[in-house]
C-alpha positions in Angstrom: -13.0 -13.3 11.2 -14.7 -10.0 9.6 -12.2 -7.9 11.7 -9.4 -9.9 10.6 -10.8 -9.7 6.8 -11.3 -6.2 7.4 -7.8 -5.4 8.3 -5.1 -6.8 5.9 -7.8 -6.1 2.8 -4.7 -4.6 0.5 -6.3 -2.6 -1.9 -10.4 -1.8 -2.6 -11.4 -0.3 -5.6 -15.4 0.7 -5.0 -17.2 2.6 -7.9 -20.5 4.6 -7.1 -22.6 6.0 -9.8 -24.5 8.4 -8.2 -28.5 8.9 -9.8 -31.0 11.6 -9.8 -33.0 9.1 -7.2 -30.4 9.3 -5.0 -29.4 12.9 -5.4 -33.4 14.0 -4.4 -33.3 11.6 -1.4 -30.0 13.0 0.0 -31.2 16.6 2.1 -27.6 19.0 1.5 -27.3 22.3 2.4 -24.1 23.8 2.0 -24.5 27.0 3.0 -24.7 25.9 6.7 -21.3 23.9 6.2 -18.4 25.2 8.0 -14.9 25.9 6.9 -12.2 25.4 9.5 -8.7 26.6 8.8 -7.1 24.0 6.5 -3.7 22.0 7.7 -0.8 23.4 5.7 1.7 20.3 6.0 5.2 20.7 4.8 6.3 19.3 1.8 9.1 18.2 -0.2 9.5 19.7 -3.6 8.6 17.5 -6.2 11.0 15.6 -8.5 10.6 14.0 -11.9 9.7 10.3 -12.4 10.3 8.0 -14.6 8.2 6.0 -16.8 8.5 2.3 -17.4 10.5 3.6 -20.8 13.1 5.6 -18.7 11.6 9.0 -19.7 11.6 11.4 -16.6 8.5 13.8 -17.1 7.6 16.3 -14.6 3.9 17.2 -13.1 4.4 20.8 -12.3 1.8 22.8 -13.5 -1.6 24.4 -12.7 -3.5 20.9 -11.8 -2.2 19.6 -15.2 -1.1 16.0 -15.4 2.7 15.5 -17.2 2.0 16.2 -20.7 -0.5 19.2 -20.7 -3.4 16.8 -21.6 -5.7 17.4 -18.2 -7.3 19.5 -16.6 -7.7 17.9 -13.2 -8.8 19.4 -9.6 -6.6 18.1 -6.6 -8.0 18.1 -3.1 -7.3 17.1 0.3 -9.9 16.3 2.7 -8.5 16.0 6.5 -9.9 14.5 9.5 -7.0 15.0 11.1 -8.4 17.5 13.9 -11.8 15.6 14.6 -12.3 12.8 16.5 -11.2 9.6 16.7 -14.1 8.5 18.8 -16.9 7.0 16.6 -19.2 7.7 19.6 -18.1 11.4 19.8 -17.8 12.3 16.0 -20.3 14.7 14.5 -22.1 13.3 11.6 -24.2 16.6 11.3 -21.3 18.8 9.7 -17.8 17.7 10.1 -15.7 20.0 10.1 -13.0 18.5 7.7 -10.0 20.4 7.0 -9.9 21.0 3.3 -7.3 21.7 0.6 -6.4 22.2 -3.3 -3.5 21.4 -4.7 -1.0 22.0 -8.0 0.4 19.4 -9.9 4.1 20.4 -7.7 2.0 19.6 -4.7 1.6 22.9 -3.3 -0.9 23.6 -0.7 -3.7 26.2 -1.4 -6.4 26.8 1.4 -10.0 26.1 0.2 -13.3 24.9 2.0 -15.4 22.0 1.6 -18.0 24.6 -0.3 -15.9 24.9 -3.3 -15.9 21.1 -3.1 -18.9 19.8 -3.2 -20.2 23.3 -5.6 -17.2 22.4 -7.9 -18.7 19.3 -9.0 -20.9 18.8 -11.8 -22.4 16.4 -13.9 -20.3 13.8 -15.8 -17.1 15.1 -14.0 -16.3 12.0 -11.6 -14.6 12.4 -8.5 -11.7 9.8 -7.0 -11.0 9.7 -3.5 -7.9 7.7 -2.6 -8.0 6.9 1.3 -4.1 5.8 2.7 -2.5 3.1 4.5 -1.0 3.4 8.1 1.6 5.7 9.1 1.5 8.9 7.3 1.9 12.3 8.4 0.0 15.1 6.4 2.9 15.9 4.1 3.1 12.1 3.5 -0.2 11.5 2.9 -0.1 13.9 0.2 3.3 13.0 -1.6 2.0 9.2 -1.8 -1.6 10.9 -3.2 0.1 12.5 -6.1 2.2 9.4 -6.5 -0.7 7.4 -7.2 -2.4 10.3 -9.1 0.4 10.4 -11.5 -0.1 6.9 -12.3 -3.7 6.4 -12.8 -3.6 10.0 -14.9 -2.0 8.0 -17.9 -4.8 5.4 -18.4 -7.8 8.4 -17.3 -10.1 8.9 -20.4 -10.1 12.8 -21.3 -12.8 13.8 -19.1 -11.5 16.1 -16.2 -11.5 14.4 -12.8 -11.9 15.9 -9.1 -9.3 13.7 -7.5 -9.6 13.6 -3.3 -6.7 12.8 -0.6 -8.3 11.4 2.2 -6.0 12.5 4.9 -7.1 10.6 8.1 -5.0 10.7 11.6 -2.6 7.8 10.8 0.5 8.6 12.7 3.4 6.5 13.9 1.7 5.4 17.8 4.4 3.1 19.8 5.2 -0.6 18.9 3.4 -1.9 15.8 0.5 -4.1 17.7 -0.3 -0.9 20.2 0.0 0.7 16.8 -2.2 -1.4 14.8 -4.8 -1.8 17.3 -5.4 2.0 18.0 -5.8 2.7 14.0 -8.1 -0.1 13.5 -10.3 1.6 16.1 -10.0 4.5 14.7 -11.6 3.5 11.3 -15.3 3.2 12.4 -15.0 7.0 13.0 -13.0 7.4 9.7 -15.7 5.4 7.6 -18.4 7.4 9.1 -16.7 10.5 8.2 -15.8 8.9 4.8 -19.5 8.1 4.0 -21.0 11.8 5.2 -19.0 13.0 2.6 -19.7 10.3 -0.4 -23.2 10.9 0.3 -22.6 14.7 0.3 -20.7 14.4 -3.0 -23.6 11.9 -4.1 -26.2 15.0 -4.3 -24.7 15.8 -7.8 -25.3 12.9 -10.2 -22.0 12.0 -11.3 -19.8 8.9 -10.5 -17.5 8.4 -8.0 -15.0 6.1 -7.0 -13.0 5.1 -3.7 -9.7 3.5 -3.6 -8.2 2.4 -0.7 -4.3 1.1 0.6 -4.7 -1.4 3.9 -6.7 0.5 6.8 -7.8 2.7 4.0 -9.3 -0.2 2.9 -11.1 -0.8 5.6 -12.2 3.0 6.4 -13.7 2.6 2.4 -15.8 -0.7 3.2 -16.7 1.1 6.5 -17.9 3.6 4.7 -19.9 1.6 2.1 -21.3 -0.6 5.2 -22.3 2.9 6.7 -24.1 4.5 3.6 -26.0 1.2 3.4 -27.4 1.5 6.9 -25.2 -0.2 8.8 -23.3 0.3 12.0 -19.8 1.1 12.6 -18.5 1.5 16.6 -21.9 1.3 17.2 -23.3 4.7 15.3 -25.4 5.1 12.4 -25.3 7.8 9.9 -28.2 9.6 10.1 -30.3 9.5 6.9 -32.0 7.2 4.4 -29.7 4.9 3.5 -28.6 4.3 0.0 -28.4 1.2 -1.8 -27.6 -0.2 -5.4 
């Protein structure tokens, strides 16, 4: 029953307020974290939306949402290369593939470094984790559609907003399919909860949303920061609670 609950959860909206507490009890060094090559998936160019009124506005700009108003930071975070194996994944330094991009969804390299040393206090960070069935460009495209929605109703304080980009390709028929990305979530939720705790080190809040298996790679993760288990691994660490 908790792997069925797991897997059709539709959406999961998580909010973590990190504390000084916390941020002493988490041990991060980033100078000894790597920085692989990033992915640089093909994308479409971007076209205008249109609002509930019938308005078409346009995002394009240097991370600026549609009308000039924010001053956002895009990112993508990929585990695209690691492991799918929670038994084999490192949860030492993962070597995520990382990513910033405009507001037309272009692709600029950057490293998990600027990431984590980019964030400061009272700037909260979103990460939006996807569904099944998207390629890197895809994952992307549907990460800037739901940024250009949840950008209206943002208060005025900048945001770091995060594309979790996890391995979710097409793989045969959709029960072979669905069974081999349900797997892989215990390694995504591990991977998921390094970097929340990471991120956690500055004391500022973040939040996790998460479309079908993303939802359950963001309660994985949660599970995980609290201690527990996921395809029988632990992260290493204190756990963190509250």
């Amino acid at each position: 029953m908790a792997f069925l609950l797991r897997s059709i959860a539709a959406i999961v909206l998580i909010a973590i307020f990190g504390s000084t507490g916390a941020a002493e009890s988490i041990a991060s060094n980033h100078d000894v974290l790597p920085s692989a090559p990033a992915e640089m998936p093909q994308l479409s160019d971007p076209s205008p939306m249109a609002d509930e009124a019938g308005e078409t506005w346009s995002v394009c700009g240097p991370m600026r949402c549609c009308d000039g108003s924010r001053l956002d930071r895009l990112w993508v975070v990929s585990t695209r290369r690691l492991t799918s194996d929670a038994c084999r994944a490192n949860l030492v330094r993962p070597s995520f593939d990382v990513l910033r991009t405009d507001g037309c969804q272009r692709p600029m390299p950057a490293s998990l470094h600027q990431l984590l040393d980019a964030r400061s206090e009272g700037r909260a960070t979103l990460i939006q984790i996807h569904g099944n069935r998207m390629d890197p460009g895809s994952a992307i495209e549907r990460g800037h559609f739901i940024y250009r929605n949840l950008s209206v109703h943002l208060g005025p304080m900048p945001l770091d907003y995060v594309i979790f980009s996890w391995p979710s390709e097409r793989v045969g028929l959709w029960v072979h399919d669905g069974r081999e990305k349900a797997e892989r979530t215990d390694a995504e939720g591990l991977y998921l909860a390094w970097l929340v705790r990471e991120l956690m080190a500055t004391p500022a809040p973040i939040a996790v949303i998460g479309f079908s298996f993303g939802g359950r790679i963001a309660t994985g993760a949660m599970h995980s920061l609290a201690g527990g288990a996921l395809g029988g691994r632990a992260l290493p660490g204190p756990p963190i609670v509250g």
